[in-house]
C-alpha positions, -999 to +999 in steps of 0.1 A: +412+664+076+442+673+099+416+666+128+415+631+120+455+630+112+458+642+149+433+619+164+457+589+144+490+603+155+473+607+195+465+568+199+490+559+174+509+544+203+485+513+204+491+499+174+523+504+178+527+486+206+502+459+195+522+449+160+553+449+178+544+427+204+529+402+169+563+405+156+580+395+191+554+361+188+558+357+155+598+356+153+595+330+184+575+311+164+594+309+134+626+302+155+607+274+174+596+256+138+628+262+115+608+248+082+620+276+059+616+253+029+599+215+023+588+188-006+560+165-001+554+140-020+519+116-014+519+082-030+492+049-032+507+013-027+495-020-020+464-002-003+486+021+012+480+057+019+513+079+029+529+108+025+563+118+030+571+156+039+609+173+043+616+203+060+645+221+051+656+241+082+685+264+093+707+238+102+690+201+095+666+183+074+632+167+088+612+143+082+578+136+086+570+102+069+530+091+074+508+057+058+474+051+069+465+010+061+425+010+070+420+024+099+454+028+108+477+051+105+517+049+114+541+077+114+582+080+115+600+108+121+635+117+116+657+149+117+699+147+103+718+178+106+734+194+075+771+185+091+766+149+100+751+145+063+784+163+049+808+144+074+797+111+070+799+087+040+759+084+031+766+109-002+796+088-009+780+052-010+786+042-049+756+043-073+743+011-084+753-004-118+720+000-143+719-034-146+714-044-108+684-064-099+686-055-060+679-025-065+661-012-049+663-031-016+635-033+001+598-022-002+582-008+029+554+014+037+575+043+035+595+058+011+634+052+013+655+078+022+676+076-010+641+070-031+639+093-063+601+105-062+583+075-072+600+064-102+610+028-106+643+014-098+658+016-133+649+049-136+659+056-100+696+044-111+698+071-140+687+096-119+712+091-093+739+081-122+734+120-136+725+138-106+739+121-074+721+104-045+694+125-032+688+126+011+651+132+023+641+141-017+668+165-016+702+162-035+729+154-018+749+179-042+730+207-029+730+202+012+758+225+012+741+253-002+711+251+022+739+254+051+748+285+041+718+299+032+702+286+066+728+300+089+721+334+070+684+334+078+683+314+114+714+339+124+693+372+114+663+356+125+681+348+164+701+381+159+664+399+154+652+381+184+678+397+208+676+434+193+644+433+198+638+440+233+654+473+237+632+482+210+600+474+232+613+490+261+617+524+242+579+520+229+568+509+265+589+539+283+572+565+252+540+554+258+542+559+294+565+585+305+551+621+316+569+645+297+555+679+317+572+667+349+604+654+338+631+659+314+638+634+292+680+639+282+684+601+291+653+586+274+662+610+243+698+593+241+685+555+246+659+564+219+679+573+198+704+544+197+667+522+199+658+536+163+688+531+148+688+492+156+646+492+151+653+504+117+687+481+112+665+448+125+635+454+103+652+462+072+679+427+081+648+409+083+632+417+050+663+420+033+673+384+045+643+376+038+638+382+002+670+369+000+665+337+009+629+335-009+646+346-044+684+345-041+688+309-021+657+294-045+676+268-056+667+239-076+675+208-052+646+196-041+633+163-064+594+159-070+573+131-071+585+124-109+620+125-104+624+159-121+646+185-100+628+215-088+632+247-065+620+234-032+588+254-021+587+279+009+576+266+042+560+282+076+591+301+088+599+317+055+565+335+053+560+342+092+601+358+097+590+382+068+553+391+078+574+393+113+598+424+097+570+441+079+547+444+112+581+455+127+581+482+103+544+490+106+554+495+148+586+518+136+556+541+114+533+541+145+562+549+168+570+583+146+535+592+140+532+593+180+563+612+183+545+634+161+508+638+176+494+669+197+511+691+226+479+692+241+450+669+255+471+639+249+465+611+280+501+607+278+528+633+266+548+623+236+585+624+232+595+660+217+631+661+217+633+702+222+642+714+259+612+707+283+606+733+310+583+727+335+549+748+341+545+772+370 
């Protein structure tokens, strides 16, 4: 058995190397997308096809608005930042009286921005009467709270980012440095200091992580019957924490090559005893 422990711990450097270099690609990604959360609603009208699809991001909603009429298909896109929505006076427009016939406005192949799932406009106005307005299909009432909670995760997510790269430097300088000919007292320092933010970014990212999937799961989002509901996870959610476990996966592949044979390894590992050279 220990023959096959040593033979995992020799080439152990690999697949370190291989999930770290995921994680790198995957954190870019989710930094590049910033959909941590989104509703989508799909509706039918007047021969109409469209959907309408929010993203809730670190620090701005999206919106992906899409109606295919026979062969054709249009598309509108739109993106508002959580501090122009807070700053300006859209939240603050007064709620229509129940018994308002203009309301709503207009009918157009895509949903308002105020609209209230797909209710009608009476029922629209007792949503809004009890709730607030909503933005995108999400409450104005709770923009504030995805603020926060996205400057948390897109912070530790940049933060993650940054750290990262004297991580792979360590792993690249371990997996390529002779030991038998040269001391190591500098590498053993900057290793050292490497771990201790390898372990500290992994353990931010999953931490933040849950955090955001359970403790920010807040029910703001309004579905396609005008009910209130948690707003589902998106891409970035998922990816940033499959991102921190392979992380973690690297850090465990890292040790178990610090760990692997004196001998009849291609490359030495790191031992962190005085190294004397052979005569």
């Amino acid at each position: 058995m220990s023959k096959y422990v040593r033979a995992v711990c020799k080439y152990s450097c690999i697949p370190c190397l291989a999930f770290l270099y995921v994680s790198v690609l995957l954190i870019l990604c989710t930094i590049a997308s910033d959909k941590w959360r989104m509703m989508k609603i799909e509706y039918k009208l007047l021969g109409v096809e469209g959907s309408s699809e929010t993203y809730i991001g670190g620090f701005d909603l999206k919106r992906f608005n899409y109606a295919t009429i026979g062969n054709a298909t249009l598309s509108f896109t739109n993106s508002l930042s959580y501090k122009s929505i807070l700053q300006e006076n859209y939240c603050k427009v007064p709620v229509p009286a129940s018994s308002s016939d203009s309301y709503p406005l207009r009918i157009d192949v895509f949903r308002r921005i105020d609209q209230v799932g797909l209710l009608d406009g009476a029922k629209e106005v007792e949503f809004i009467e009890k709730h607030g307005r909503p933005i995108y299909d999400v409450l104005c009432s709770g923009i504030a709270d995805f603020q926060k909670s996205g400057k948390v995760i897109m912070s530790i997510a940049l933060a993650t980012m940054l750290l990262i790269f004297p991580i792979l430097i360590a792993c690249v300088i371990r997996c390529n440095y002779n030991k038998r000919s040269t001391t190591m007292d500098s590498f053993r320092i900057y290793e050292i200091i490497s771990i201790i933010i390898w372990v500290a970014t992994f353990s931010m990212g999953i931490i933040s992580s849950l955090y955001y999937i359970y403790g920010a799961n807040y029910a703001h989002c309004v579905d396609i019957n005008g009910d209130l509901t948690t707003c589902p996870l998106a891409l970035s959610s998922k990816v940033f924490l499959i991102a921190s476990v392979f992380s973690m996966v690297s850090f465990i592949c890292y040790l178990l090559y610090g760990k692997s044979l004196k001998d009849g390894v291609f490359v030495e590992p790191l031992r962190f005893g005085r190294v004397t050279r052979s005569t």
